[in-house]
C-alpha positions in Angstrom: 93.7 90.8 107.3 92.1 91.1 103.8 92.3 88.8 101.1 93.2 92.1 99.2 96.4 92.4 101.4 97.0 89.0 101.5 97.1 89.0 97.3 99.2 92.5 97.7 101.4 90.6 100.3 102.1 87.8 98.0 102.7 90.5 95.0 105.1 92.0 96.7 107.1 88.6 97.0 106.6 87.8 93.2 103.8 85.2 94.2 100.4 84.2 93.1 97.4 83.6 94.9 97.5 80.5 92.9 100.8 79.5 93.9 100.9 76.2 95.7 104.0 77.4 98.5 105.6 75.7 101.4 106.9 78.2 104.7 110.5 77.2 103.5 109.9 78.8 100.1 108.4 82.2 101.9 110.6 82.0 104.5 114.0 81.9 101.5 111.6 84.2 99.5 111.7 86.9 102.4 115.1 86.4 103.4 116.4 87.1 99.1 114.4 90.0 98.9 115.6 91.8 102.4 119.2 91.5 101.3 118.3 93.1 98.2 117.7 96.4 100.6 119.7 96.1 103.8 121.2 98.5 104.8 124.4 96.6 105.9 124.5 95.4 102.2 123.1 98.2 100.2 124.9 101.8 100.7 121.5 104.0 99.9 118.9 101.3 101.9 115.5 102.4 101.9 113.8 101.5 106.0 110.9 101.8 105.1 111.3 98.9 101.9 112.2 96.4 105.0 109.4 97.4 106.9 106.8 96.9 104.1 109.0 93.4 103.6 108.2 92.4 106.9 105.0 93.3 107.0 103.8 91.1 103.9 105.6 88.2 105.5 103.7 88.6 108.5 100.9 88.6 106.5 101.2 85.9 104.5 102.8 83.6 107.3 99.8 84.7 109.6 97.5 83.0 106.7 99.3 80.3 106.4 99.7 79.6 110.0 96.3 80.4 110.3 95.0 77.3 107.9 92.9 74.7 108.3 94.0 71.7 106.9 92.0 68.7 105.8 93.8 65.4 106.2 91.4 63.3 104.1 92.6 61.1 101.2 91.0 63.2 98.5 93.2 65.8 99.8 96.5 63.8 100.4 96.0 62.7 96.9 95.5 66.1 95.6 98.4 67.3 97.3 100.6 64.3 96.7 99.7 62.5 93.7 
């Protein structure tokens, strides 16, 4: 992965790069935008629109999953204030 399909991942899902996100919030992110384009819901459903919807999830959940996290105080506080 890129960071330039990461940042086109998280475009796709109406997110910054700057966006502080939790894996619920992708997770409900992913899930609003496929039922825009099922094709059990929607009569003229584009495949290919899932596919690319899948694919940036994968992407940005493989980042996610992927980080290191620092469990100092500076960063508890940052995080939590």
């Amino acid at each position: 992965m890129t960071f330039q399909e990461l940042k086109e991942a998280l475009h796709l899902f109406g997110f910054h790069e700057k966006d502080l996100l939790t894996i619920t919030k992708i997770k409900e992110r992913h899930r609003a935008l496929v039922r825009k384009v099922h094709p059990d819901l929607v009569t003229d459903a584009d495949p290919a629109k899932i596919r690319e919807l899948n694919q940036a999830a994968r992407t940005i959940m493989d980042y996610v999953m992927s980080y290191r996290f620092s469990f100092s105080p500076e960063e508890f506080y940052r995080q939590i204030p």
